[in-house]
N, CA, C and O atoms as a Tinker XYZ file with bonds, in Angstrom:
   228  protein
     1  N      0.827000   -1.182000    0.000000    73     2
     2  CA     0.000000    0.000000    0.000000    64     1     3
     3  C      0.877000    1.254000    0.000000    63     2     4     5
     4  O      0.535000    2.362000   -0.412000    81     3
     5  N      2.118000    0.897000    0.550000    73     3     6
     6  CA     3.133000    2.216000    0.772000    64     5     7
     7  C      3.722000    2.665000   -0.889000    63     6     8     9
     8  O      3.942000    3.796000   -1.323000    81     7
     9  N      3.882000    1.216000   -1.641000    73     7    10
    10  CA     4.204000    1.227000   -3.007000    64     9    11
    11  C      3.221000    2.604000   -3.889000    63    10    12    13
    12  O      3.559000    3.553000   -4.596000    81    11
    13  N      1.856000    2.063000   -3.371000    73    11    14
    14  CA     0.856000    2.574000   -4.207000    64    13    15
    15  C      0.733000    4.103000   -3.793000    63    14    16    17
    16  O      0.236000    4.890000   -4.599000    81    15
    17  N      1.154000    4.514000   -2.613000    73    15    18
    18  CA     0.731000    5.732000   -2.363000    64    17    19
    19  C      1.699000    6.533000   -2.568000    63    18    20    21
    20  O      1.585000    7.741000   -2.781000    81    19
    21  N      2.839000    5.826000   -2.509000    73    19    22
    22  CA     4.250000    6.908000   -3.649000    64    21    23
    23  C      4.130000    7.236000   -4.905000    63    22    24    25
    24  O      4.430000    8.348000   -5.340000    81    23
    25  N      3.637000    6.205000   -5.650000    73    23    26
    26  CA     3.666000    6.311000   -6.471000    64    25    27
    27  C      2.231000    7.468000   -7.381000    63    26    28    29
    28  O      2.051000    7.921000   -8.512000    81    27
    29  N      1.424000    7.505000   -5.874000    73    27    30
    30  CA    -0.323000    8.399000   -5.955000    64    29    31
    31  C      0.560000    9.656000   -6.365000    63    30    32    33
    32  O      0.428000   10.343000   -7.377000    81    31
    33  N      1.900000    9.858000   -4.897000    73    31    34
    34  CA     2.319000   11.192000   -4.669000    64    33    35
    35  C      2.874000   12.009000   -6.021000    63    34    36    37
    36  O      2.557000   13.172000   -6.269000    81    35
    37  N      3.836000   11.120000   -6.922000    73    35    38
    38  CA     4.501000   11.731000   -7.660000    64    37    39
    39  C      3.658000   11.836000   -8.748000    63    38    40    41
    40  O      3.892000   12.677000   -9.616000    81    39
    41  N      2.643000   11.043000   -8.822000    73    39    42
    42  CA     1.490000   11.536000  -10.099000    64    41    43
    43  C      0.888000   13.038000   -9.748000    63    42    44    45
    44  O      0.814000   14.005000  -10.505000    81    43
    45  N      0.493000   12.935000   -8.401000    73    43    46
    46  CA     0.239000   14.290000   -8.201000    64    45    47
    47  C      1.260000   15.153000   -8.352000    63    46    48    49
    48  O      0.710000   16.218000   -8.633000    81    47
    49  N      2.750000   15.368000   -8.325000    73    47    50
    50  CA     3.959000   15.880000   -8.738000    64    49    51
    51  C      3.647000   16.608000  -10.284000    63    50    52    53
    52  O      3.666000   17.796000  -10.607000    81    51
    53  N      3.390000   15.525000  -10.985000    73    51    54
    54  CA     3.584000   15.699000  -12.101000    64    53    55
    55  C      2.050000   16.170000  -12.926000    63    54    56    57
    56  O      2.021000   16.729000  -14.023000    81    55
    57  N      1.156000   15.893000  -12.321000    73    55    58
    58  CA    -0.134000   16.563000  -12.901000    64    57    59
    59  C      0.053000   18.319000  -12.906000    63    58    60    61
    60  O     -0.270000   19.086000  -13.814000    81    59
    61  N      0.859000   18.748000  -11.205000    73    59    62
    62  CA     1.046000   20.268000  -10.822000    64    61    63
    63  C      1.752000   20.583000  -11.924000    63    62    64    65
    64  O      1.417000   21.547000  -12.612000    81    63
    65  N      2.906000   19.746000  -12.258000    73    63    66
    66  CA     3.789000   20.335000  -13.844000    64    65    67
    67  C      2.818000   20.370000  -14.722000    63    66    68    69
    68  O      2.851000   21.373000  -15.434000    81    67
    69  N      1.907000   19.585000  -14.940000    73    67    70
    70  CA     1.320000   19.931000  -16.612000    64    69    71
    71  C      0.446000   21.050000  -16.249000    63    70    72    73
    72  O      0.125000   21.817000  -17.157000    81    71
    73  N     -0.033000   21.284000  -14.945000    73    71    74
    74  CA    -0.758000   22.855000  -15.029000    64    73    75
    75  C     -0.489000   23.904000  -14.854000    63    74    76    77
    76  O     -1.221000   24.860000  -14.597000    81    75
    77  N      0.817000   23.836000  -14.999000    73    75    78
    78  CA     1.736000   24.858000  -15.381000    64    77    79
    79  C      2.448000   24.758000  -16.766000    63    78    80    81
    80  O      3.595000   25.167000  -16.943000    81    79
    81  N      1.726000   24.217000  -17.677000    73    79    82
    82  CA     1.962000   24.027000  -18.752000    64    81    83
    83  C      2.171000   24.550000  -19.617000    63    82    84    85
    84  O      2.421000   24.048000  -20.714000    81    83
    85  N      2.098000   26.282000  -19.209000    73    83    86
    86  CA     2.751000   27.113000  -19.955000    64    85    87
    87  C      4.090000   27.521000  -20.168000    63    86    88    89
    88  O      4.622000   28.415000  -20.826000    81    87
    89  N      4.616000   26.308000  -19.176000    73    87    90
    90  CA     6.348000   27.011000  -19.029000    64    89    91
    91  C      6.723000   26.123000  -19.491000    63    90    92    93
    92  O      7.931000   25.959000  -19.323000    81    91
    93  N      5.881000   24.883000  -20.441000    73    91    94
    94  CA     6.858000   23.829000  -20.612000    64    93    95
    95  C      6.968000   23.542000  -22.706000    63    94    96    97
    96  O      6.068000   23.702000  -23.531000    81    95
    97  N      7.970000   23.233000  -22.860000    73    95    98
    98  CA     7.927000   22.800000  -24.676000    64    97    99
    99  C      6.831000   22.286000  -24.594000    63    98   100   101
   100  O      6.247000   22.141000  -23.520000    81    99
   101  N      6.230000   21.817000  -26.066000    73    99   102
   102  CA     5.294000   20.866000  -26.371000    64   101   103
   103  C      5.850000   19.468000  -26.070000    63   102   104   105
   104  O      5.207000   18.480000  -25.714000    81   103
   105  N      7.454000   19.601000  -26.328000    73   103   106
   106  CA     7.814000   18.098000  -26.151000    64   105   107
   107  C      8.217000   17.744000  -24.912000    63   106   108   109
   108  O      8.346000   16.543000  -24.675000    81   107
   109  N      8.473000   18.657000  -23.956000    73   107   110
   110  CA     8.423000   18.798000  -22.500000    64   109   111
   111  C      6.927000   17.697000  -21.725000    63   110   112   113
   112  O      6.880000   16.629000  -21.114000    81   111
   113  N      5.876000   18.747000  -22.215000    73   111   114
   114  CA     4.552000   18.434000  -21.848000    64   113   115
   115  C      4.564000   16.861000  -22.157000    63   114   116   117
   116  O      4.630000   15.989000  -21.291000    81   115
   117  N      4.495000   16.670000  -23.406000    73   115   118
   118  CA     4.551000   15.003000  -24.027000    64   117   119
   119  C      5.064000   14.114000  -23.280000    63   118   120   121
   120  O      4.470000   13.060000  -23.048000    81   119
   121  N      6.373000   14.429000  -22.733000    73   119   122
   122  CA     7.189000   13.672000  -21.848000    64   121   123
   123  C      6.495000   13.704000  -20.292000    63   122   124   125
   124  O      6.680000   12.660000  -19.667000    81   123
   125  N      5.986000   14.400000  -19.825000    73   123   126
   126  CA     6.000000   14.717000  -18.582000    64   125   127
   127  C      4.382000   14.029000  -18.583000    63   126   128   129
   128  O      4.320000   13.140000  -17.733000    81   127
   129  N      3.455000   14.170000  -19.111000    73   127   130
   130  CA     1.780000   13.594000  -19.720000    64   129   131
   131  C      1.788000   11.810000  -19.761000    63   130   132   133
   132  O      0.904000   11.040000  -19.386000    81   131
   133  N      3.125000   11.511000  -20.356000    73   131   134
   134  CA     3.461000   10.188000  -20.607000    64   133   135
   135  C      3.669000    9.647000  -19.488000    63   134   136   137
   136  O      2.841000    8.980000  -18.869000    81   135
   137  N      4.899000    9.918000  -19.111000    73   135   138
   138  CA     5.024000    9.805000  -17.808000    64   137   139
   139  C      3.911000    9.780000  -16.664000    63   138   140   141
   140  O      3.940000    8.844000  -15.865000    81   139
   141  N      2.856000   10.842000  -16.539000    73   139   142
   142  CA     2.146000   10.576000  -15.260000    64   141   143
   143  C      1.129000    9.270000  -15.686000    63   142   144   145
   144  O      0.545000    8.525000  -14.899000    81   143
   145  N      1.101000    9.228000  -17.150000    73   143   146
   146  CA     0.137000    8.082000  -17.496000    64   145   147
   147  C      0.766000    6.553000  -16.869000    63   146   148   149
   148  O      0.152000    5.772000  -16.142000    81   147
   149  N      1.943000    6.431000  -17.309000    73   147   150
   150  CA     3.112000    5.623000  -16.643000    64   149   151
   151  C      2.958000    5.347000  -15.142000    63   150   152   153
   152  O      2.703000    4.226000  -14.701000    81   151
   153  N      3.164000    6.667000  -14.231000    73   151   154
   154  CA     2.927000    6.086000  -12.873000    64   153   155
   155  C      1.464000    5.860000  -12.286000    63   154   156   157
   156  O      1.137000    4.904000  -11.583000    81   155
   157  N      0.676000    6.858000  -12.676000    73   155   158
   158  CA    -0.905000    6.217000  -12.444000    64   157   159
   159  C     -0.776000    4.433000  -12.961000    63   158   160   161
   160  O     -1.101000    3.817000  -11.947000    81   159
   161  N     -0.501000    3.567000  -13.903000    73   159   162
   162  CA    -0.455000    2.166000  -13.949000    64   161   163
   163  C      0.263000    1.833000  -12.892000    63   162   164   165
   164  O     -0.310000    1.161000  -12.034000    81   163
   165  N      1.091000    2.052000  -12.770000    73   163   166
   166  CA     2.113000    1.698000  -11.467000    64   165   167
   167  C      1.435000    1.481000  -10.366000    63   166   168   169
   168  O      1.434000    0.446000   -9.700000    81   167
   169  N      0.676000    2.756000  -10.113000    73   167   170
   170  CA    -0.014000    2.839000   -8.584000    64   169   171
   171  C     -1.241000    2.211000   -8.674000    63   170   172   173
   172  O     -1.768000    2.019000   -7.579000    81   171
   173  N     -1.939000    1.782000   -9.767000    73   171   174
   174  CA    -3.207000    1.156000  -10.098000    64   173   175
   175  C     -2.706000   -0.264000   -9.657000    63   174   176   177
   176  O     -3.090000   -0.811000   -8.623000    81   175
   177  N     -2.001000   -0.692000  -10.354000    73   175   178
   178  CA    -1.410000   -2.079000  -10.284000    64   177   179
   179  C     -0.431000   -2.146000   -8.709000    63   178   180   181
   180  O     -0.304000   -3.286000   -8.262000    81   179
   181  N      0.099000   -1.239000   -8.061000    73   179   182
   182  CA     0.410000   -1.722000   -7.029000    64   181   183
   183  C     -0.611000   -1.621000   -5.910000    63   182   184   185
   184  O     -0.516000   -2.145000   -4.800000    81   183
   185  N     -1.645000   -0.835000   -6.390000    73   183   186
   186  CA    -3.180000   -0.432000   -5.297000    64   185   187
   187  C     -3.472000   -2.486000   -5.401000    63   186   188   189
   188  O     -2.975000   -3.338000   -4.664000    81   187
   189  N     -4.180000   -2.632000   -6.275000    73   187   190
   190  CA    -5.118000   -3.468000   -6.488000    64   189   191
   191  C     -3.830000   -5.012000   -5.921000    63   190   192   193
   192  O     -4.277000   -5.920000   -5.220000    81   191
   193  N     -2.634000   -5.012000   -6.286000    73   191   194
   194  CA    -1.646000   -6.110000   -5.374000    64   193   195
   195  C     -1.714000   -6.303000   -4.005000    63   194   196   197
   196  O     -1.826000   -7.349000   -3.365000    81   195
   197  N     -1.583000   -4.458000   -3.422000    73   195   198
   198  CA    -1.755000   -4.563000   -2.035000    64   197   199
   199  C     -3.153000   -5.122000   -1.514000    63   198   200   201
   200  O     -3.130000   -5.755000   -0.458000    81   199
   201  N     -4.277000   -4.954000   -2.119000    73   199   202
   202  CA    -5.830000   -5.462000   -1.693000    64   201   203
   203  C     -5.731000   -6.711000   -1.902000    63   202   204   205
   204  O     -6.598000   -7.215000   -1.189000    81   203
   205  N     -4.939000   -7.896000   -2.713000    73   203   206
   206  CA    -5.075000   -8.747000   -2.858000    64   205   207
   207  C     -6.273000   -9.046000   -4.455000    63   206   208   209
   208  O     -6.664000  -10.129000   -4.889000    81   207
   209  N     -6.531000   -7.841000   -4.909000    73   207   210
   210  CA    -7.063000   -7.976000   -6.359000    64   209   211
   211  C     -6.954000   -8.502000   -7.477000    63   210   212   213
   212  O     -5.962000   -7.936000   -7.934000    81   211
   213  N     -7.334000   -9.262000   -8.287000    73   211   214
   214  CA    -6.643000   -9.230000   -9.596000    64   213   215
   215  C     -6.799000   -8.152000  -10.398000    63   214   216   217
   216  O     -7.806000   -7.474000  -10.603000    81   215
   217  N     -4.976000   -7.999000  -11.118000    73   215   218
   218  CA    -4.889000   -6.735000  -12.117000    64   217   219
   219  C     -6.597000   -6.705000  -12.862000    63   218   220   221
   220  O     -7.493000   -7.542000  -12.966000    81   219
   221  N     -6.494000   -5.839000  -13.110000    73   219   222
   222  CA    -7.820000   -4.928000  -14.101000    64   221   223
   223  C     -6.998000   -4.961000  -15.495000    63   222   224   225
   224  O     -5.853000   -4.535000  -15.648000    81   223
   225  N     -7.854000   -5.578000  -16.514000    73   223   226
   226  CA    -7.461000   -4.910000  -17.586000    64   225   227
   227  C     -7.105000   -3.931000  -18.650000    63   226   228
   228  O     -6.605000   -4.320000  -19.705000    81   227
């Protein structure tokens, strides 16, 4: 659960960067968008491990 909620934190990290998205390249944004898509799975898949869930498709 500790997995999943680090990984909650730095999505929230990185959502605050894209709404400040005026300071960033387009290819900045791309990278940084990708990325939070990246750790939201992370924390989805380590949420639903810690409950004892099976992955979601």
């Amino acid at each position: 659960m500790l997995e999943a909620a680090a990984l909650l934190e730095r999505a929230y990290r990185l959502a605050h960067v894209l709404q400040g998205e005026g300071l960033l390249e387009i290819g900045s944004r791309q990278f940084v968008a990708d990325e939070l898509v990246e750790v939201l799975d992370e924390a989805r898949v380590a949420f639903f491990a810690a409950c004892d869930l099976p992955k979601p498709l």
